[in-house]
RONU-70792 format. One record per residue (C-alpha): x, y, z; residue in one letter. Coordinates in steps of 0.05 Angstrom, whole numbers, plus 5000, padded with zeros to 4 digits. Layout:
N
[[X Y Z] "A"];
...
end
This chain:
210
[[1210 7549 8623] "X"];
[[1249 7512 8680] "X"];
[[1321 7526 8695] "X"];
[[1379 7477 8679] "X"];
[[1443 7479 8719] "X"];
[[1523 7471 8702] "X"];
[[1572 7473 8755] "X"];
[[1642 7493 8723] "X"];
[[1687 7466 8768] "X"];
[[1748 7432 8804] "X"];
[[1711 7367 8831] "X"];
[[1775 7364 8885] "X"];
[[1752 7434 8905] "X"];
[[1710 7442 8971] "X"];
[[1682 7514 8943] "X"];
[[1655 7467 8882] "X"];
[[1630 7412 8929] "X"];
[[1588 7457 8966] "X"];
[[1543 7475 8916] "X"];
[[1545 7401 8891] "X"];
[[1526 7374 8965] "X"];
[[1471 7430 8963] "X"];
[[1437 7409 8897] "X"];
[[1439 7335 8922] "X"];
[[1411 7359 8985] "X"];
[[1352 7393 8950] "X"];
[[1349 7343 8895] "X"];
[[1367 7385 8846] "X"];
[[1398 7365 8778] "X"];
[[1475 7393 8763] "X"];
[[1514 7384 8709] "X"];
[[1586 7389 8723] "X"];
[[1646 7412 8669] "X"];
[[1710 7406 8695] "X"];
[[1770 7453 8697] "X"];
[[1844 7427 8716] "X"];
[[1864 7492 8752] "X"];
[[1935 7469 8760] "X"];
[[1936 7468 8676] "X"];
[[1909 7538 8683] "X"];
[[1848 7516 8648] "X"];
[[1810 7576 8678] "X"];
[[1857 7624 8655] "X"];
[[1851 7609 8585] "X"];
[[1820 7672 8539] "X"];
[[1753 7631 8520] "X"];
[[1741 7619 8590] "X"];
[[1754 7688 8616] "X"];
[[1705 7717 8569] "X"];
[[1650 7669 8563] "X"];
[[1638 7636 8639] "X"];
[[1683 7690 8690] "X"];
[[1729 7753 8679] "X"];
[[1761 7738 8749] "X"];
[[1792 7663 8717] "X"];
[[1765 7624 8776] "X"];
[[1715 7577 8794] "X"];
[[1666 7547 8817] "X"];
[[1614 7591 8774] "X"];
[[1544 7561 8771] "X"];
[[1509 7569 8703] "X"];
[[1440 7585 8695] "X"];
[[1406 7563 8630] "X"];
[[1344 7583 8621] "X"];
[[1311 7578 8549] "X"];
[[1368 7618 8507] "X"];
[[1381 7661 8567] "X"];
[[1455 7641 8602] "X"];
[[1476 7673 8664] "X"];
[[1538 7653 8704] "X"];
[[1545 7667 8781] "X"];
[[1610 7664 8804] "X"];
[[1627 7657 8882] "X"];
[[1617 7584 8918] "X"];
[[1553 7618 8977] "X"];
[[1522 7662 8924] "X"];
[[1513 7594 8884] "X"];
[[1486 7552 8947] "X"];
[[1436 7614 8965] "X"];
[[1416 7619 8895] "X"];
[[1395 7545 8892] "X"];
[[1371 7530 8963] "X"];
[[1340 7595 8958] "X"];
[[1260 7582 8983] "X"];
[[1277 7515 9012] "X"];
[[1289 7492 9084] "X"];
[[1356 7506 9076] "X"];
[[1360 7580 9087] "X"];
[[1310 7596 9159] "X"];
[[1264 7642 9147] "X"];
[[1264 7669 9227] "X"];
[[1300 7739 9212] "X"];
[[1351 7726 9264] "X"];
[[1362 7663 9245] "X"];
[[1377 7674 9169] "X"];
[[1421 7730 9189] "X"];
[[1458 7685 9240] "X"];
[[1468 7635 9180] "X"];
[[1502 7689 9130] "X"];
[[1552 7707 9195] "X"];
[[1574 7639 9189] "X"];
[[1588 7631 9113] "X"];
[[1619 7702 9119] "X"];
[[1664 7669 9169] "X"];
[[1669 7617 9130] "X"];
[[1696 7661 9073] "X"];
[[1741 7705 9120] "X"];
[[1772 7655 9178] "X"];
[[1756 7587 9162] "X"];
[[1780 7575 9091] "X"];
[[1835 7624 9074] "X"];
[[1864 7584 9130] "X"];
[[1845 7516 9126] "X"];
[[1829 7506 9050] "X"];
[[1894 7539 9031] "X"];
[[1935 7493 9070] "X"];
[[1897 7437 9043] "X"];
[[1907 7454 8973] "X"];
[[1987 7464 8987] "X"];
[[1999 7407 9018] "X"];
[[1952 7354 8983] "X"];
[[1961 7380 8910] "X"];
[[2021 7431 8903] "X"];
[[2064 7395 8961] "X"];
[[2110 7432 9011] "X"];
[[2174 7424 8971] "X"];
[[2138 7459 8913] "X"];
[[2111 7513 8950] "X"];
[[2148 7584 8943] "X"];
[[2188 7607 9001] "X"];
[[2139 7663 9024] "X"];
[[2081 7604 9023] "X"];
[[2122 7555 9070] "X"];
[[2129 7615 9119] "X"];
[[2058 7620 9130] "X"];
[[2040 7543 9150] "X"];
[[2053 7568 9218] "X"];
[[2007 7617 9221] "X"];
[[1946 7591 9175] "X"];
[[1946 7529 9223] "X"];
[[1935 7569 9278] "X"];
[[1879 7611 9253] "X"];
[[1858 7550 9219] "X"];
[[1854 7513 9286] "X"];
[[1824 7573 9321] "X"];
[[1770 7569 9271] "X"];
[[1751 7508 9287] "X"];
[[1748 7522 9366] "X"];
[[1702 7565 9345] "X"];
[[1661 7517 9311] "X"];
[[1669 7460 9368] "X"];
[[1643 7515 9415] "X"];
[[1587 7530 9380] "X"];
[[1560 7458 9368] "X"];
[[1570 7449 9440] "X"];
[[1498 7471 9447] "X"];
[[1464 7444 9376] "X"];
[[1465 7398 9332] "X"];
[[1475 7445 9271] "X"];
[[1513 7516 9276] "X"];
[[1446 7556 9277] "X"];
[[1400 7503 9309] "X"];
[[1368 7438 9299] "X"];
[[1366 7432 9228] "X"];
[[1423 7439 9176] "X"];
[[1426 7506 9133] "X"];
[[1476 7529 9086] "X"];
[[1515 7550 9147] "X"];
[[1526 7478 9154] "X"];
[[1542 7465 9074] "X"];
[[1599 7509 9066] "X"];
[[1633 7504 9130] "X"];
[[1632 7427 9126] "X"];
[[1663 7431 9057] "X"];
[[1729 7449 9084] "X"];
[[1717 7422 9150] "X"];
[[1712 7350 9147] "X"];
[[1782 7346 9107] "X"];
[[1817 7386 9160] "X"];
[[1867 7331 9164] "X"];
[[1888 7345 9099] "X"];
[[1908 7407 9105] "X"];
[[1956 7371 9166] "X"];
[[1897 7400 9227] "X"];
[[1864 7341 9264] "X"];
[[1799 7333 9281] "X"];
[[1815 7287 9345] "X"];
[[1800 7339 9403] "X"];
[[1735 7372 9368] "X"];
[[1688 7318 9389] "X"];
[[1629 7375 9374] "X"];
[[1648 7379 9299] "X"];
[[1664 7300 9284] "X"];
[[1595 7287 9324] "X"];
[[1573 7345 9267] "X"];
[[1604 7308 9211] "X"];
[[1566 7251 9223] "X"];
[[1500 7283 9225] "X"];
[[1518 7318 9159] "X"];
[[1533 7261 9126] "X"];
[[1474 7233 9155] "X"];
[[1435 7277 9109] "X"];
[[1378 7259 9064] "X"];
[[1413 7259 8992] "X"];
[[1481 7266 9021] "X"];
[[1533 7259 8970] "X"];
[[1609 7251 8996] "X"];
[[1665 7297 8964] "X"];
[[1711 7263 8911] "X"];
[[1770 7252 8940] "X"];
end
């Protein structure tokens, strides 16, 4: 029996549009259900025992028959799906090379710039806490150093591990390509806007909602 998909998520959220953009990609059907996580509609009891104990999404449900499983954690839902297609290499190296940069993604890139994004487009500065406004400084820094990174690397190819896109690609252009809304422009990284156009460029592309 074939599996059915529901994405439970925040369709503002670029964690939720990756695995979106990675089933349209693949041309795979999702169902979405959505969560206001500013009502704390993830927090709620039902929730926390029936789709994810840790009260956050996006958590991609697997249906399968009567069987339900729920997989929490934006990359472990895009491997899971693009998981046999072009998508993920199959070189060794280069598959490796792809999971260093959704690690980064994880650990430099949105901590940094998805945080900021999310205070100043939906919570707004005045709201934030006192401890949160001290750290714009410093998360657009790293957030900006992040993205060196990046330009660096597509200095030399068209996507970060080669020629074609992978799920490197997906989850750092998530966050990426809405940089400016977390108040870090895009105007000196000529690699990465070039990069943003090839993404969107994609075969099934589907744009974020906004």
């Amino acid at each position: 029996m074939a599996e059915t998909y529901t994405l439970h998520e925040y369709s503002r959220s670029g964690n939720c549009y990756k695995i979106k953009l990675t089933a349209a990609l693949l041309g795979v059907p999702l169902e979405c259900r959505e969560y206001d996580i500013l009502r704390g509609e993830t927090r709620t009891p039902e929730f926390l025992a029936n789709v994810n104990a840790n009260g956050r999404i996006p958590v991609l449900q697997i249906d399968e028959g009567d069987q339900a499983r729920f997989l929490p954690e934006s990359n472990a839902a895009c491997w899971y799906l693009a998981s046999g297609s072009d998508l993920i290499p199959q070189d060794r190296f280069a598959q490796a090379d792809m999971l260093r940069w959704m690690f980064f993604e994880q650990y430099n890139h949105e901590p940094n710039v998805a945080t900021l994004r999310f205070w100043m487009k939906f919570v707004g500065e005045e709201n934030l806490s006192p401890e949160q406004r001290a750290q714009i400084g410093s998360k657009k820094v790293a957030g900006h150093a992040a993205l060196a990174l990046m330009d660096e690397q597509l200095a030399s190819r068209a996507f970060l591990t080669g020629e074609t896109a992978s799920l490197a690609d997906i989850a750092l252009f998530a966050y990426t390509h809405v940089a400016d809304e977390a108040g870090i422009a895009l105007d000196e990284f000529g690699n990465i806007t070039s990069w943003i156009k090839r993404i969107e460029g994609l075969p099934g592309f589907i744009p974020m909602e906004s």
